[in-house]
Backbone of each chain as nested JSON, in Angstrom:
{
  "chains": [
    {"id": "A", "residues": [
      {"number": 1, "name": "UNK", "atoms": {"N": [24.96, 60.325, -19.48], "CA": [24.153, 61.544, -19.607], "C": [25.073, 62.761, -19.547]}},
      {"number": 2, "name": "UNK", "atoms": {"N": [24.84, 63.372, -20.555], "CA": [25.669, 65.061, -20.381], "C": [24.555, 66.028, -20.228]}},
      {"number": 3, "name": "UNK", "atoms": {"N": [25.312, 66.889, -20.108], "CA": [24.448, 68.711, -19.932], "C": [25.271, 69.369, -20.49]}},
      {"number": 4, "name": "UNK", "atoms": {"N": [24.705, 70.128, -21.656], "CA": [24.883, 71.277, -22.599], "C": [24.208, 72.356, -22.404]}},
      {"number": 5, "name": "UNK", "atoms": {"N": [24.823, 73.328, -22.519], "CA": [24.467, 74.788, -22.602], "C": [24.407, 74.89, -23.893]}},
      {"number": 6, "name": "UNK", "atoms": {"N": [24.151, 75.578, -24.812], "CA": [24.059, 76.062, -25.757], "C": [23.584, 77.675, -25.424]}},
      {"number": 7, "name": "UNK", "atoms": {"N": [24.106, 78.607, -26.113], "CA": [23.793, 80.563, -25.665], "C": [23.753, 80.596, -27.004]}},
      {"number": 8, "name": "UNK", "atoms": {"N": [22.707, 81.197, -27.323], "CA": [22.556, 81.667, -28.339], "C": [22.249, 83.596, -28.197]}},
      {"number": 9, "name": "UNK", "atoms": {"N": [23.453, 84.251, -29.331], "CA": [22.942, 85.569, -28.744], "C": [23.26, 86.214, -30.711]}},
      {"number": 10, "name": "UNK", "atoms": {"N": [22.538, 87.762, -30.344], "CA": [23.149, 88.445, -31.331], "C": [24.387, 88.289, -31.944]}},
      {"number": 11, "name": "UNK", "atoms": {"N": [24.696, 88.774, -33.022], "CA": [26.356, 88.889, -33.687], "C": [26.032, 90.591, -33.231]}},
      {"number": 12, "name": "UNK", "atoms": {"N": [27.548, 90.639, -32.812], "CA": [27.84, 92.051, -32.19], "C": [27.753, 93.003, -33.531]}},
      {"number": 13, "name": "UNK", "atoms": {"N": [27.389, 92.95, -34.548], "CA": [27.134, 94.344, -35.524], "C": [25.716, 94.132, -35.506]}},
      {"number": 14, "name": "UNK", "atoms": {"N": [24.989, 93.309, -35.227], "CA": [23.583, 93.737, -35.316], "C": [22.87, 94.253, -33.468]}},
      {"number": 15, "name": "UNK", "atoms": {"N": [22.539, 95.427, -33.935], "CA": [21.759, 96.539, -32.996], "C": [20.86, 95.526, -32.27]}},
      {"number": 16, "name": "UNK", "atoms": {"N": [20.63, 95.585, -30.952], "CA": [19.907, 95.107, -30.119], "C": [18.974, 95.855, -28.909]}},
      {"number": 17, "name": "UNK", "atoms": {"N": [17.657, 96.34, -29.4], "CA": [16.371, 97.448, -29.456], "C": [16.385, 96.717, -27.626]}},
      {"number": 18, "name": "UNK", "atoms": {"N": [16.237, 95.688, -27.449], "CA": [15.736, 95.218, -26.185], "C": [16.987, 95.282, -25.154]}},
      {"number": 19, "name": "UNK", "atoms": {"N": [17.772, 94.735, -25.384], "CA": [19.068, 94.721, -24.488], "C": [19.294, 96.77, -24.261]}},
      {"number": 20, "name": "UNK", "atoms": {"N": [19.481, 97.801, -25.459], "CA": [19.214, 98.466, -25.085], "C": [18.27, 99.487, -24.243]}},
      {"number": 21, "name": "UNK", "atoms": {"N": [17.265, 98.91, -24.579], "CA": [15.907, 99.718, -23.598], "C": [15.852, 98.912, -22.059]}},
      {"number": 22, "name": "UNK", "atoms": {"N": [16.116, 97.699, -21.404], "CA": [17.122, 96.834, -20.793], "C": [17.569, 98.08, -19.745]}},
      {"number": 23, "name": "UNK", "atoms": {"N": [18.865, 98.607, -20.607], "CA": [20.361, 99.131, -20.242], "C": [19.43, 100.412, -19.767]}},
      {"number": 24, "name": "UNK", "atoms": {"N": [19.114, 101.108, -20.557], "CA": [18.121, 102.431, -20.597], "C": [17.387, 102.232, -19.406]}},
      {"number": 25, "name": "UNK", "atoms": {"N": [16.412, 101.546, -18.962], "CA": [15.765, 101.109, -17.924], "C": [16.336, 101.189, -16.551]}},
      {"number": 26, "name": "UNK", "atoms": {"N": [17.769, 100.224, -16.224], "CA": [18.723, 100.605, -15.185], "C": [19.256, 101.559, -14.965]}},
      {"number": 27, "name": "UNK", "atoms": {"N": [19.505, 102.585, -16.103], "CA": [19.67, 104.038, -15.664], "C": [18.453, 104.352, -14.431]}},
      {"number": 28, "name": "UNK", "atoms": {"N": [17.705, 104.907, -15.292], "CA": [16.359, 105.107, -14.751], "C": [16.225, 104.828, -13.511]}},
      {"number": 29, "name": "UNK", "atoms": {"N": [16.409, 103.296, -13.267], "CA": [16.058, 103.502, -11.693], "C": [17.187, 103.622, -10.738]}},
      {"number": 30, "name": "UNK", "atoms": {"N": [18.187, 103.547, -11.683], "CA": [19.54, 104.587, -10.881], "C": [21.042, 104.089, -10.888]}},
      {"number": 31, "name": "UNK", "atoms": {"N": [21.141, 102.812, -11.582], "CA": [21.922, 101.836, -11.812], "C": [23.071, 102.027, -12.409]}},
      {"number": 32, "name": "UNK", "atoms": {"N": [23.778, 103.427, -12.555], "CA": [24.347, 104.07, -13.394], "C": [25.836, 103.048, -13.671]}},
      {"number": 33, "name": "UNK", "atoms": {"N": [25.907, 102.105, -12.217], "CA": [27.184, 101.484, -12.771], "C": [26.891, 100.46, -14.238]}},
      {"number": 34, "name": "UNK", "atoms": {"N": [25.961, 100.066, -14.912], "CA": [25.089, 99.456, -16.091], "C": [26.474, 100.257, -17.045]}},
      {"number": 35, "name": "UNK", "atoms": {"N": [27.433, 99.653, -17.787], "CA": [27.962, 100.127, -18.72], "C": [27.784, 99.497, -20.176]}},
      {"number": 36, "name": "UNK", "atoms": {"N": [27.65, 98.348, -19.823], "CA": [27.58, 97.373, -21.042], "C": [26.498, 96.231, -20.655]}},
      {"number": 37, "name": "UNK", "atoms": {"N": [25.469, 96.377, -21.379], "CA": [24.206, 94.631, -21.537], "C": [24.203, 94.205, -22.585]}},
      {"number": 38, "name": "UNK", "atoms": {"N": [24.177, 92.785, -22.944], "CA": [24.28, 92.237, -23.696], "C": [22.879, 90.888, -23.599]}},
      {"number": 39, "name": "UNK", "atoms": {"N": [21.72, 90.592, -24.327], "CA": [21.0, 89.643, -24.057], "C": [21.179, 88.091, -24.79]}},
      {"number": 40, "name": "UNK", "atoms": {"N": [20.965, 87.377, -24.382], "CA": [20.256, 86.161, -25.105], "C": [19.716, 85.267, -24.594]}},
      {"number": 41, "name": "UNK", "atoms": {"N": [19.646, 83.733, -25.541], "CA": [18.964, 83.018, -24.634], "C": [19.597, 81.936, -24.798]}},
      {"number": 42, "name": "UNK", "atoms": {"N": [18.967, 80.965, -23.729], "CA": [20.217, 79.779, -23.3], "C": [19.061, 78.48, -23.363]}},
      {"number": 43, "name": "UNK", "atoms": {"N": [19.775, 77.341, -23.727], "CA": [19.076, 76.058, -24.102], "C": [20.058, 75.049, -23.383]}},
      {"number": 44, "name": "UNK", "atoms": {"N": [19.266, 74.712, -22.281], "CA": [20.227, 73.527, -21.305], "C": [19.78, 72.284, -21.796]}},
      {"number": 45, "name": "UNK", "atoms": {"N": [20.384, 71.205, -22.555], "CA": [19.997, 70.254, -22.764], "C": [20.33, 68.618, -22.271]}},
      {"number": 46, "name": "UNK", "atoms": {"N": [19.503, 67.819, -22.059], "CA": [20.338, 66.964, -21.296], "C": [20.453, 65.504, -22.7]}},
      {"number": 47, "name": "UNK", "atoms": {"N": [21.891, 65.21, -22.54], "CA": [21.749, 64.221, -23.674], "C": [22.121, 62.817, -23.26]}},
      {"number": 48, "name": "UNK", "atoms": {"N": [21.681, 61.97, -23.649], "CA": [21.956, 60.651, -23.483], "C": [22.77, 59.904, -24.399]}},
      {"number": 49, "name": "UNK", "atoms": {"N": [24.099, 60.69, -24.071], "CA": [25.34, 60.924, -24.884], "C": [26.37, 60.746, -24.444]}},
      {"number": 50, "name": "UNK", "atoms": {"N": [27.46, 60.225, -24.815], "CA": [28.85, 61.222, -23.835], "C": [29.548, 62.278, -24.305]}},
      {"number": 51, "name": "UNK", "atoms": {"N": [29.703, 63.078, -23.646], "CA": [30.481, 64.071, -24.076], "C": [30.319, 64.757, -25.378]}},
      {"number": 52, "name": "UNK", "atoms": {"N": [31.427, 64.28, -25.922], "CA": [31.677, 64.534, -27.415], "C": [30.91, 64.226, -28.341]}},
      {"number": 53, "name": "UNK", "atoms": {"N": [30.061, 63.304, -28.172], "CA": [28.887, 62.977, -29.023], "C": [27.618, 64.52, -28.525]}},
      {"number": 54, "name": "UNK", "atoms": {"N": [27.379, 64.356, -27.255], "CA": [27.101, 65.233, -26.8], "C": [26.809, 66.443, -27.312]}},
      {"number": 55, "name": "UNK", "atoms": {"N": [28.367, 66.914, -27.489], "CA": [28.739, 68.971, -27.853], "C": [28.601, 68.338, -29.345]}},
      {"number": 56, "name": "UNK", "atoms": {"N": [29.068, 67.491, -30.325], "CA": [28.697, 67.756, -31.739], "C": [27.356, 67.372, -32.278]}},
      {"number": 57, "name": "UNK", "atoms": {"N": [26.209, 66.742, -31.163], "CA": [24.999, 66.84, -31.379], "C": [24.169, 68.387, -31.242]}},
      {"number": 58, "name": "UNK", "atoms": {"N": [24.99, 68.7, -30.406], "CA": [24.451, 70.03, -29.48], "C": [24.738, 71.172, -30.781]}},
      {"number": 59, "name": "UNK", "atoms": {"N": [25.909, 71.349, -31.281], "CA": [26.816, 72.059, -32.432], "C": [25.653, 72.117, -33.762]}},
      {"number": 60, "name": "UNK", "atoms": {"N": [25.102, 70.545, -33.735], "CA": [24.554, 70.457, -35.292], "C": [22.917, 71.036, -34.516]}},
      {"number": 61, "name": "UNK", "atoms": {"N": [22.952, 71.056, -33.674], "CA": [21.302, 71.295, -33.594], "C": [21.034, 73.227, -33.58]}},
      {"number": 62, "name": "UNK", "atoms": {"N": [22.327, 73.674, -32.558], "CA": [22.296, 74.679, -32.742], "C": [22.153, 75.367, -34.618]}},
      {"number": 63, "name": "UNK", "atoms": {"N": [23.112, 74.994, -35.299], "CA": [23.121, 75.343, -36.397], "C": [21.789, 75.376, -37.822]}},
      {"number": 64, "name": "UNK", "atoms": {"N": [20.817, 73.701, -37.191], "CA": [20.035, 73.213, -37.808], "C": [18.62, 74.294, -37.365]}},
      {"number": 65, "name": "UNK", "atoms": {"N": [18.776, 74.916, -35.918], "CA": [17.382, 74.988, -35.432], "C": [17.215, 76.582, -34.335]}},
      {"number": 66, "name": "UNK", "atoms": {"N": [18.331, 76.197, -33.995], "CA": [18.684, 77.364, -32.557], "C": [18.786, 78.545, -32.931]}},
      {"number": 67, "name": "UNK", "atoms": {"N": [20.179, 78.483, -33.888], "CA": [20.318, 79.934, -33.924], "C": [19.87, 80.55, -35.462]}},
      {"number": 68, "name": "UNK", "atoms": {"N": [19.543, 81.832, -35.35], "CA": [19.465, 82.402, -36.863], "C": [21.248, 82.833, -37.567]}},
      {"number": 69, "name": "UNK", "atoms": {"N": [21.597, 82.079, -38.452], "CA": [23.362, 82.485, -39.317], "C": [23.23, 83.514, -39.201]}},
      {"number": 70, "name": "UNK", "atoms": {"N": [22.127, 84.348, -39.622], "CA": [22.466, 85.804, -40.749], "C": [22.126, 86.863, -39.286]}},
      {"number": 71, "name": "UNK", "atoms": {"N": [21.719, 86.544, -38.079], "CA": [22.199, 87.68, -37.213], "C": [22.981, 87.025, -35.579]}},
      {"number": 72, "name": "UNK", "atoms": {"N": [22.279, 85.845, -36.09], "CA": [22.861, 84.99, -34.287], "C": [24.254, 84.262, -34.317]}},
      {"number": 73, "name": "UNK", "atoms": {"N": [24.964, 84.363, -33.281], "CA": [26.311, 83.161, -32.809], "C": [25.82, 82.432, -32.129]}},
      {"number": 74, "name": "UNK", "atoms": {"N": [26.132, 81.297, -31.836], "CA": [26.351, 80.359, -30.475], "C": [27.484, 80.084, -30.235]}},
      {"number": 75, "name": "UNK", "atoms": {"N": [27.37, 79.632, -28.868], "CA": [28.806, 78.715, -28.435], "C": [27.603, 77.65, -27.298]}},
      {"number": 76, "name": "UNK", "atoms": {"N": [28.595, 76.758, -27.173], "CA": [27.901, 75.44, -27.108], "C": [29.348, 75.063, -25.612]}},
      {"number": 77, "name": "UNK", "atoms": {"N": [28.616, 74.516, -24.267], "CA": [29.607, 74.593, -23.499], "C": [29.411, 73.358, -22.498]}},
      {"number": 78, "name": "UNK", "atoms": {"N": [30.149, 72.429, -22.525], "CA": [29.354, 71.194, -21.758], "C": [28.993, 71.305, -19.981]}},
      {"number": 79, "name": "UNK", "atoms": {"N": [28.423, 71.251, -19.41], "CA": [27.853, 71.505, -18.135], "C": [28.21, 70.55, -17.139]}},
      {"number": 80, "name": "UNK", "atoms": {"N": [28.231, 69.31, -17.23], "CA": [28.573, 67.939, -16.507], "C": [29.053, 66.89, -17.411]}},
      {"number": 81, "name": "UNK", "atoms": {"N": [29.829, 66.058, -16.868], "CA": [30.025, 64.565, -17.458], "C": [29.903, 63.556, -16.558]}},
      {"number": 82, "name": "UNK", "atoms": {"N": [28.893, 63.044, -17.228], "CA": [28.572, 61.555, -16.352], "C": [28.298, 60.458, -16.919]}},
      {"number": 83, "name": "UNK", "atoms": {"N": [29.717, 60.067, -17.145], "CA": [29.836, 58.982, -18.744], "C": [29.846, 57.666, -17.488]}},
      {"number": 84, "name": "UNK", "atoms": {"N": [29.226, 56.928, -18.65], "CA": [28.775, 55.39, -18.18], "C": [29.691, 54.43, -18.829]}},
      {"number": 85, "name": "UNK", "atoms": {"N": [30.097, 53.452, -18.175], "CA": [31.448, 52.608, -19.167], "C": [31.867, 53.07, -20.135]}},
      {"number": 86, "name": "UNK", "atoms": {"N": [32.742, 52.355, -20.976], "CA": [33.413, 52.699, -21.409], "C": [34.065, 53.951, -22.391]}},
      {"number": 87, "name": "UNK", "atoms": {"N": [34.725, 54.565, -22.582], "CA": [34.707, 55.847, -23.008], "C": [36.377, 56.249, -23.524]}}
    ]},
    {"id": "B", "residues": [
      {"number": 1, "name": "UNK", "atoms": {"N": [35.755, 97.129, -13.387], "CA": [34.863, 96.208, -14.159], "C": [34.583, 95.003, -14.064]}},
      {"number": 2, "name": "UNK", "atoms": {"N": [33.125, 94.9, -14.082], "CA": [32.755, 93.346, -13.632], "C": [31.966, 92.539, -14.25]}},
      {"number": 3, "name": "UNK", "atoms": {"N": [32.429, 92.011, -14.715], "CA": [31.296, 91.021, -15.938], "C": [30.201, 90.349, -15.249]}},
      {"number": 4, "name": "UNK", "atoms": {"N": [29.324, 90.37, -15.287], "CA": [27.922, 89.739, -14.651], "C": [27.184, 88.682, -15.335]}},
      {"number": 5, "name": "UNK", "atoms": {"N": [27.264, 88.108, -15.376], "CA": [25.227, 87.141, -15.774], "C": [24.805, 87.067, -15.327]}},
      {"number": 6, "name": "UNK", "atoms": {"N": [23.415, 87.085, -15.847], "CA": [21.689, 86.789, -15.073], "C": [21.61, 85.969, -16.11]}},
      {"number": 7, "name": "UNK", "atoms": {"N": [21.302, 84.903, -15.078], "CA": [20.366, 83.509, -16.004], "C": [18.414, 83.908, -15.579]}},
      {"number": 8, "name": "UNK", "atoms": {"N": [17.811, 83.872, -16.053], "CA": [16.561, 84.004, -15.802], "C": [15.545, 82.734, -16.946]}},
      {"number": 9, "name": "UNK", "atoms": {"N": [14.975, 82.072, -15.929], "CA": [14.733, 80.792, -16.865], "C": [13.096, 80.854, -15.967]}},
      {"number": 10, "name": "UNK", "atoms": {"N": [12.246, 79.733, -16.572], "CA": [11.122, 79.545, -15.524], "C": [11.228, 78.431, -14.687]}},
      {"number": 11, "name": "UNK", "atoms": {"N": [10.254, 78.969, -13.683], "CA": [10.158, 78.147, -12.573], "C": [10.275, 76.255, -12.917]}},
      {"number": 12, "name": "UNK", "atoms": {"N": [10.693, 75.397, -12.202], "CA": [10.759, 74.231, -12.588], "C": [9.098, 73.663, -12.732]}},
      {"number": 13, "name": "UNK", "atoms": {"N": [7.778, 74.38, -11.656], "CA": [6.205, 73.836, -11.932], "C": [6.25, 74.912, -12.929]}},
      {"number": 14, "name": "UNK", "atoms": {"N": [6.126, 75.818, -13.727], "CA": [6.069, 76.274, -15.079], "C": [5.606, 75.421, -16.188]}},
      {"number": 15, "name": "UNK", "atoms": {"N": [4.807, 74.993, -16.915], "CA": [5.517, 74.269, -18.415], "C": [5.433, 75.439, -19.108]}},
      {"number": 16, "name": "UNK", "atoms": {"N": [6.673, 74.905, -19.625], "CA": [7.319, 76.098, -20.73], "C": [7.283, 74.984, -22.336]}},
      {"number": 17, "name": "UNK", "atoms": {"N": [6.011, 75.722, -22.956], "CA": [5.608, 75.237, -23.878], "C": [6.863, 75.507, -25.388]}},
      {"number": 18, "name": "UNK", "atoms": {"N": [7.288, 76.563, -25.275], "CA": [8.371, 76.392, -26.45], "C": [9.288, 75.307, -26.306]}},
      {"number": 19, "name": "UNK", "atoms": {"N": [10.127, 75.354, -24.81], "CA": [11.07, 73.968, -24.483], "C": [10.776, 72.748, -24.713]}},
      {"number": 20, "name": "UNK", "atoms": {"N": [8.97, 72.772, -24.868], "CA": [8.644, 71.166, -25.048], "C": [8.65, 71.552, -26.729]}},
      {"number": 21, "name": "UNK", "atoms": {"N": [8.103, 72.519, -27.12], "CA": [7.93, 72.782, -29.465], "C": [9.707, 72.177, -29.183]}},
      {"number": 22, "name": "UNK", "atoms": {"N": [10.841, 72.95, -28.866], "CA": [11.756, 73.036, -29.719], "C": [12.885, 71.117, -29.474]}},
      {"number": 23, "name": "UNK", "atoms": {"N": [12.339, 71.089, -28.197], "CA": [12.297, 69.388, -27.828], "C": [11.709, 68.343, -28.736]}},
      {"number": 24, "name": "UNK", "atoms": {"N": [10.638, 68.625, -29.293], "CA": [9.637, 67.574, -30.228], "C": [11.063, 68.119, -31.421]}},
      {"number": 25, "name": "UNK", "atoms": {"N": [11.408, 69.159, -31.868], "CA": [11.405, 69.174, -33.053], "C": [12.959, 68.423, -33.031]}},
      {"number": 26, "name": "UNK", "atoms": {"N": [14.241, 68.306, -32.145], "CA": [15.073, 67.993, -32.425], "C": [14.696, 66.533, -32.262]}},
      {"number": 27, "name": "UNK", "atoms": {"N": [13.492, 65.849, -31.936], "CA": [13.264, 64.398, -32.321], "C": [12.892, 63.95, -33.672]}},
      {"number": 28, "name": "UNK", "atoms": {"N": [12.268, 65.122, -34.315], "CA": [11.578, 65.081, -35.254], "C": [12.97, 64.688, -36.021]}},
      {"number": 29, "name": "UNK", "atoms": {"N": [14.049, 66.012, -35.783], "CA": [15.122, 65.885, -36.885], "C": [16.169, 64.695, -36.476]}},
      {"number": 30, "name": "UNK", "atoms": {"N": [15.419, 63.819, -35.854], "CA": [16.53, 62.518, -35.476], "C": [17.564, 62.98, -34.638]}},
      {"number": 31, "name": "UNK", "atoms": {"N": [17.408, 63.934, -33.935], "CA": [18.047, 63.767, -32.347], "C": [17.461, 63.593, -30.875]}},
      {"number": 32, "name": "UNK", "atoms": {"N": [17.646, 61.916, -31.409], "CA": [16.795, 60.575, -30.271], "C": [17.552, 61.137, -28.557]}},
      {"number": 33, "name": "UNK", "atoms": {"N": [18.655, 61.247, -28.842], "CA": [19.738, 61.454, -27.703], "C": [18.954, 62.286, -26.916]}},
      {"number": 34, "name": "UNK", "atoms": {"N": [18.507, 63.382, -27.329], "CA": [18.007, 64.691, -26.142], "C": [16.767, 63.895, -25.43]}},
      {"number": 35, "name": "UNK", "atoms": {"N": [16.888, 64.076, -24.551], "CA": [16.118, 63.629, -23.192], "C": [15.51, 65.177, -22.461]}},
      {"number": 36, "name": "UNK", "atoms": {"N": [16.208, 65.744, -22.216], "CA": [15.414, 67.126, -21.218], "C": [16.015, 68.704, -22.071]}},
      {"number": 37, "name": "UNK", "atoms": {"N": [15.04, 69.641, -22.091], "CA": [15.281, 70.642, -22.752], "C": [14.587, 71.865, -21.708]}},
      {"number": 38, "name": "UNK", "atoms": {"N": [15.557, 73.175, -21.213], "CA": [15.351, 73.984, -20.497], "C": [15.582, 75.158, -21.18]}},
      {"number": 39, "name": "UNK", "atoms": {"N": [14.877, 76.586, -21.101], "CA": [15.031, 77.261, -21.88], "C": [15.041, 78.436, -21.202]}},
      {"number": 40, "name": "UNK", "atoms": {"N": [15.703, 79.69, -21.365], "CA": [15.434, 80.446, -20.375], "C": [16.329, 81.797, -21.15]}},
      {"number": 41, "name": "UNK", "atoms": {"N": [16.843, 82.828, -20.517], "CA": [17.376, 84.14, -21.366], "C": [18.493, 84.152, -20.776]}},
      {"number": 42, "name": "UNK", "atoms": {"N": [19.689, 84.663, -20.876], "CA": [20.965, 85.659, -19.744], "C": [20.82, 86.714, -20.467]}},
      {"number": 43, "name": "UNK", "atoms": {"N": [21.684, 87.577, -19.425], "CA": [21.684, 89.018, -19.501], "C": [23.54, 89.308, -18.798]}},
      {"number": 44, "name": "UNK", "atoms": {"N": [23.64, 89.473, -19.786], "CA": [25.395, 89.678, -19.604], "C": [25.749, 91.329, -19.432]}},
      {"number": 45, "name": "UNK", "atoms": {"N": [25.771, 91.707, -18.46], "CA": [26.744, 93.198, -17.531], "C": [27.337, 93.345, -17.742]}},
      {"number": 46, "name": "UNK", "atoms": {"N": [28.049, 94.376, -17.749], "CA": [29.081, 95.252, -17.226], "C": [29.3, 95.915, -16.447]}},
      {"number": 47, "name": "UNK", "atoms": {"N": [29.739, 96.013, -15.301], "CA": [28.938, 97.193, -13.972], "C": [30.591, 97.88, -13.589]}},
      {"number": 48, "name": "UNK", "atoms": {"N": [30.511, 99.246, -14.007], "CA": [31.672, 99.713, -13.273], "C": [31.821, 99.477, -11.78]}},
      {"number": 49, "name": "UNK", "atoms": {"N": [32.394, 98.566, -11.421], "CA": [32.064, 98.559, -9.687], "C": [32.877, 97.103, -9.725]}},
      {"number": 50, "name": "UNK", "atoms": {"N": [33.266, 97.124, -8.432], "CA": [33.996, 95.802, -8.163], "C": [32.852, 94.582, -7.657]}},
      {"number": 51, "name": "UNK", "atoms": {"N": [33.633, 93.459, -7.798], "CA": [32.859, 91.969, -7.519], "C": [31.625, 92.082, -6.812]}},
      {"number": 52, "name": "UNK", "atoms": {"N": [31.743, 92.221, -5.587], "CA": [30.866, 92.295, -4.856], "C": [29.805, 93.073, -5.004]}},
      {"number": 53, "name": "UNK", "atoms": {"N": [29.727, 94.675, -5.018], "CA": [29.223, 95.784, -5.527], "C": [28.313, 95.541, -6.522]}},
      {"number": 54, "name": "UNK", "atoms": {"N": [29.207, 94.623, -7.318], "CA": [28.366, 94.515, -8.968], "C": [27.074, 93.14, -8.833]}},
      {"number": 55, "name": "UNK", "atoms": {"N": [27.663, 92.323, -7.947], "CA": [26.647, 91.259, -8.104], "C": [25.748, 91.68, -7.156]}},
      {"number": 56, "name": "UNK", "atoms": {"N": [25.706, 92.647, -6.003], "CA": [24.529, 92.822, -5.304], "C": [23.627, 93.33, -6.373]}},
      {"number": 57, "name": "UNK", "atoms": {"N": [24.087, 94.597, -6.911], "CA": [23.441, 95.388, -7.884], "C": [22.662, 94.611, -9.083]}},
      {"number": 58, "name": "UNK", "atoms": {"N": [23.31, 93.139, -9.557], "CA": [22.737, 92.786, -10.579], "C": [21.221, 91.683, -9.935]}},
      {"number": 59, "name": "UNK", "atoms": {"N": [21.633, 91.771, -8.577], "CA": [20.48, 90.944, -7.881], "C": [18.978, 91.924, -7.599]}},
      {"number": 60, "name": "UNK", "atoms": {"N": [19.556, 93.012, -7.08], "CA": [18.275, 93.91, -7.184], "C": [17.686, 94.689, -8.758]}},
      {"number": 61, "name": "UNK", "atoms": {"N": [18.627, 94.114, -9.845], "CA": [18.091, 94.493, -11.392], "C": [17.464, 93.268, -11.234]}},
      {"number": 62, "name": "UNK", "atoms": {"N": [18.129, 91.786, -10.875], "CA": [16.834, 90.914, -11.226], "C": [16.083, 91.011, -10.691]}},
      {"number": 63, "name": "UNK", "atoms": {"N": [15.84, 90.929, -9.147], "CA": [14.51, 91.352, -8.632], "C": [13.688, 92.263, -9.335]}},
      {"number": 64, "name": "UNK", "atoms": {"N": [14.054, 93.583, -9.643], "CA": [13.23, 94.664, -9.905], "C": [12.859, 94.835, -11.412]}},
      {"number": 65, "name": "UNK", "atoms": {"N": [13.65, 93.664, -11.81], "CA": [13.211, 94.526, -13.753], "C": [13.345, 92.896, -14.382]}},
      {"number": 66, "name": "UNK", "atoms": {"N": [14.414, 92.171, -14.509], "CA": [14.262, 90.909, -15.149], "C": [13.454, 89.647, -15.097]}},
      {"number": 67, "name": "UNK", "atoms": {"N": [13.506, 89.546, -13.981], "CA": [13.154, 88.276, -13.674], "C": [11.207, 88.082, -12.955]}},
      {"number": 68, "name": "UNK", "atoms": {"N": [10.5, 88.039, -13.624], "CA": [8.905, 87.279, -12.982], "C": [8.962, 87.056, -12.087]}},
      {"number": 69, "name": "UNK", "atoms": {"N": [8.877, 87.51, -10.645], "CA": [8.266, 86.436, -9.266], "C": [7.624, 85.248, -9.579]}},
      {"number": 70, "name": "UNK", "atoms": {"N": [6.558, 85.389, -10.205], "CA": [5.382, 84.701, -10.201], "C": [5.669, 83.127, -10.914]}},
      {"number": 71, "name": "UNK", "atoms": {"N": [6.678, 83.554, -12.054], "CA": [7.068, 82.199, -12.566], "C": [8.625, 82.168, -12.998]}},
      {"number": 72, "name": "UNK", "atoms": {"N": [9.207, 83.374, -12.352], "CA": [10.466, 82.859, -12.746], "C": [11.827, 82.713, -12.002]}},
      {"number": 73, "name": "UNK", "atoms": {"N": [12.819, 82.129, -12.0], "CA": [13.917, 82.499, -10.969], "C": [15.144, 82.795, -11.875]}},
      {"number": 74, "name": "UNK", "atoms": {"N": [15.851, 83.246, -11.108], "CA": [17.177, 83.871, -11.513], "C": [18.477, 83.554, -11.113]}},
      {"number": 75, "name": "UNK", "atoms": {"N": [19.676, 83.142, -11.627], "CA": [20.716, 83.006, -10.827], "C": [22.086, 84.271, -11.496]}},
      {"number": 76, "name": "UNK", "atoms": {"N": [22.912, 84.594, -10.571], "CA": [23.916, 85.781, -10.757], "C": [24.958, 85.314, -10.944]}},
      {"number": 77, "name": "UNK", "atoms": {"N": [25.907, 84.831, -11.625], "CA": [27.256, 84.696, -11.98], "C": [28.057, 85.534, -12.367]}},
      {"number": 78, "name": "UNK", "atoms": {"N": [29.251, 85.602, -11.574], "CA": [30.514, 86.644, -12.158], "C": [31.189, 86.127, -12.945]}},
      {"number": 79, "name": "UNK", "atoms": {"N": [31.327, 86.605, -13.838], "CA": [32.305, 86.005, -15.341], "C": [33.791, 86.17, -14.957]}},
      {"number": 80, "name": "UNK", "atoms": {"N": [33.868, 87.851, -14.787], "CA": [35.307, 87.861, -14.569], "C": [35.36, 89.191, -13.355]}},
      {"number": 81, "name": "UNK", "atoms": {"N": [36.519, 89.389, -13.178], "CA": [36.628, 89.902, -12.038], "C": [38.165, 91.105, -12.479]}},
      {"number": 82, "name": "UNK", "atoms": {"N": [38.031, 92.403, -12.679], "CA": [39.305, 93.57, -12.773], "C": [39.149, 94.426, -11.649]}},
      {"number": 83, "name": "UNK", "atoms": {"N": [39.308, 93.985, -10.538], "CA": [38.748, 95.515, -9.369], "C": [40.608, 96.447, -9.853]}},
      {"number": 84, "name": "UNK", "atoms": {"N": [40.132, 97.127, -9.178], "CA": [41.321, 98.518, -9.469], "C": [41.279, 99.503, -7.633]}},
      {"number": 85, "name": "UNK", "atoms": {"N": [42.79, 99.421, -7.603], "CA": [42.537, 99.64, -6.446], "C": [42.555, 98.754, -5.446]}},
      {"number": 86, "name": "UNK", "atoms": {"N": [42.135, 99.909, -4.447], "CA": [41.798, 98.764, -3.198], "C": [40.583, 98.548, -3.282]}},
      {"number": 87, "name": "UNK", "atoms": {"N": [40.428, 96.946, -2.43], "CA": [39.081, 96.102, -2.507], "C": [39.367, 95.203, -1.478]}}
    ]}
  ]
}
């Protein structure tokens, strides 16, 4: 069994309305050290995999389903290894 | 400067009905392997302020602005760490 992260977030040229109003918000209630926010979202998955089977299942799903190409990145980051014989 | 995350995900009694949609669908697309799917947002900082300073601060943004009581929890991770100065 593994654990994958997968983060899926904006590509840094596309404007982000929420992460800014977010940032805007912590002003407000006084947070002034707030210099930089950045949002996204995260998909912990558990696979009945090892490893490497694992992150290039995790890789193709992100690509197939997770993220949008034309404004989103991912990175894909393994969490645990708890490989069972042989390997 | 202090790099921050907020993980903010739902509660484990929650069902989080997208985690189970986007779970069915990587079976659908023949990825048998995934067993458990968790879904949740980060929120990546910047806080002019050193280590400590910065993660109290990002604990009372989750309390006060990110994170649901009612159904959600939060965890604070420091990414990286530049204090300047003394600390």
């Amino acid at each position: 069994m593994t654990k994958v992260r997968v983060y899926v977030a904006y590509k840094a040229s596309i404007l982000d309305p929420q992460a800014q109003a977010i940032k805007a918000a912590t002003h407000k209630m006084g947070y002034q050290e707030v210099t930089e926010l950045n949002v996204g979202k995260f998909f912990d998955f558990e696979f009945d995999a090892e490893a490497e089977i694992a992150r290039a299942k995790a890789i193709e799903i992100a690509n197939e389903l997770l993220a949008n190409p034309n404004m989103e990145t991912y990175k894909v980051e393994i969490l645990n290894e708890q490989s069972e014989g042989a390997n």
